[in-house]
Phi, psi and omega in degrees: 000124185282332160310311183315318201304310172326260175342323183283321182277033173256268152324332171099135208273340217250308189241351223012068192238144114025321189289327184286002176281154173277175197232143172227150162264068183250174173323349230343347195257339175248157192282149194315152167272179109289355165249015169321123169259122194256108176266133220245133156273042164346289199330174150237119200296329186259036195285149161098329201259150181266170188295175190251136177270342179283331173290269189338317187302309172321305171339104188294175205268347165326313184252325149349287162345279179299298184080066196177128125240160199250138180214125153276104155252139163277071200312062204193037178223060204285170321291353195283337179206090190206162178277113173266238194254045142286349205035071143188028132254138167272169206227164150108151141327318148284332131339308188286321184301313208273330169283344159320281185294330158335293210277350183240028184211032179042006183246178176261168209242152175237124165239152194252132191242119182199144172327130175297350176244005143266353195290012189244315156305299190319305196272008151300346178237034190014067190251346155204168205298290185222204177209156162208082243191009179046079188232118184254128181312079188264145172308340166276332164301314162308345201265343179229018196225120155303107155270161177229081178339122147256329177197172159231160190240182165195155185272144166228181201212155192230084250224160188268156249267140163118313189068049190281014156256349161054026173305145156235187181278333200255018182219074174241343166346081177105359153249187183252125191213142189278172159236187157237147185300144165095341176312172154271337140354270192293335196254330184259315251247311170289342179265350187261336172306286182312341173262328168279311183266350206233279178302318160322333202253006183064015172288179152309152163296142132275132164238143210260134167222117185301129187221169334164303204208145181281319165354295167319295177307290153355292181305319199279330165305298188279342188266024204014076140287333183220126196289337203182105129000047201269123184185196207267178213258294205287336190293298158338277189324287173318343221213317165301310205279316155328337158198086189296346206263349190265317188184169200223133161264129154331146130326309129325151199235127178301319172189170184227108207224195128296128157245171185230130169298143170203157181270102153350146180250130248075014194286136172292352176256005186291309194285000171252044157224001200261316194289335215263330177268355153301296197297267203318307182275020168257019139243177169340303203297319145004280165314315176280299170325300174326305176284309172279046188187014135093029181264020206309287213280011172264343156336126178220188213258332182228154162293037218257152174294157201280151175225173233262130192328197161228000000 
């Protein structure tokens, strides 16, 4: 199928996923170069670094014990969280934090690759530690989630390359866009649009089709199935300046918001991963996770609990 054959050089040949494209440590927010070096960040960022003893202190005795915590990702988001193409290193901003915050609470770290829209049962069913999963803080999410600002991110819309429908973010009135489940996308972000520019104003809905995977959108997206792509801005970026010929992100940013590390809510372990990610971002290694994943300008300064989008 030649849509498909398109999309696999996108997407990854195998699984369709995002991961298979090689990774640079470039911008997400500007468009690829020649001179973009495209690099797999293998390594583990966090060889060398030592525990925090005020994080460690923090530690419930529970977990002292075990000397293991557990993080759910949803391994299918490039750059921040994705497999490389060994399939079997994870990868990625989050990754690089989360082997990070392991590394400053002195234990090893375990990561679990599960759907982004179990990862919230899971840790209600306290089947895993935490999360680091580029997760934005909605007031219903708080009500069963400790959240922690780690970075911020922004939402974008992703249109096929050329834009022939000459669509914006705030001129989606009567189309159709994908979201991936469970997203602030799908729950926030495509339903406050859609009421402020479109129903209100007597236009036609956007109407939002949920799909599994941002993979999923995409693919629905080249087969036009779909008008237009809502999902975080760098992921978008990354998977664009990798195949300009395929698809275009908007300019406009749907929104910009603090994501989070998140928790049971109440985990005796929330104030030493709260501790343990300040410490990181008042070291080198911040600045570097940062850089080698084309985040410079996503950086933020505190480590404060979340409090619910607007």
């Amino acid at each position: 199928m030649r849509v498909r054959k398109a999309l696999c050089a996108v997407l990854g040949a195998t699984s369709l996923t995002l991961a298979l494209v090689a990774c640079g440590s470039v911008d997400a927010t500007q468009p690829a170069t020649g001179s973009d070096q495209l690099v797999e960040h293998t390594d583990d960022i966090s060889a060398g670094v030592q525990p925090d003893p005020a994080a460690v202190k923090l530690l419930p005795e529970a977990v002292k014990a075990k000397g293991r915590i557990s993080v759910a990702m949803d391994l299918s988001s490039p750059p921040t969280t994705f497999m490389a193409t060994d399939n079997k290193t994870p990868i990625g901003f989050n990754p690089d934090m989360a082997r990070l915050i392991a590394a400053k609470l002195g234990v090893k770290l375990q990561i679990d690759n599960v759907k982004f829209d179990t990862i919230i049962p899971g840790l209600q069913g306290n089947r895993f530690d935490f999360t680091a999963t580029t997760m934005g803080a909605t007031a219903e999410r708080l009500k069963v989630l400790d959240m922690v600002n780690y970075f911020q991110n922004g939402t974008g819309v992703a249109v096929p390359r050329g834009n022939p429908q000459k669509l914006a973010v705030h001129e989606l009135c009567g189309r159709r866009v994908g979201v991936q489940s469970g997203t602030t996308a799908e729950i926030k972000w495509l339903p406050q649009l859609n009421e402020k520019d479109c129903t209100s104003q007597g236009k036609p809905a956007i109407t939002g089709v949920t799909l599994p995977s941002v993979n999923d959108s995409l693919t629905q997206l080249a087969s036009k199935r779909l008008d237009a792509v809502m999902y975080d801005f760098t992921s978008l970026s990354w998977t664009a300046k990798r195949q300009p010929t395929v698809l275009e992100v908007l300019p406009e940013r749907v929104v910009t918001t603090k994501v989070n590390v998140a928790l049971p809510k109440g985990s005796p372990l929330t104030p030493a991963i709260q501790a343990a990610i300040q410490s990181i971002i008042d070291s080198p290694k911040y600045a570097e996770a940062l850089d080698r994943w084309g985040f410079q300008s996503l950086g933020i300064e505190t480590a404060a609990m979340a409090v619910p989008l607007q």
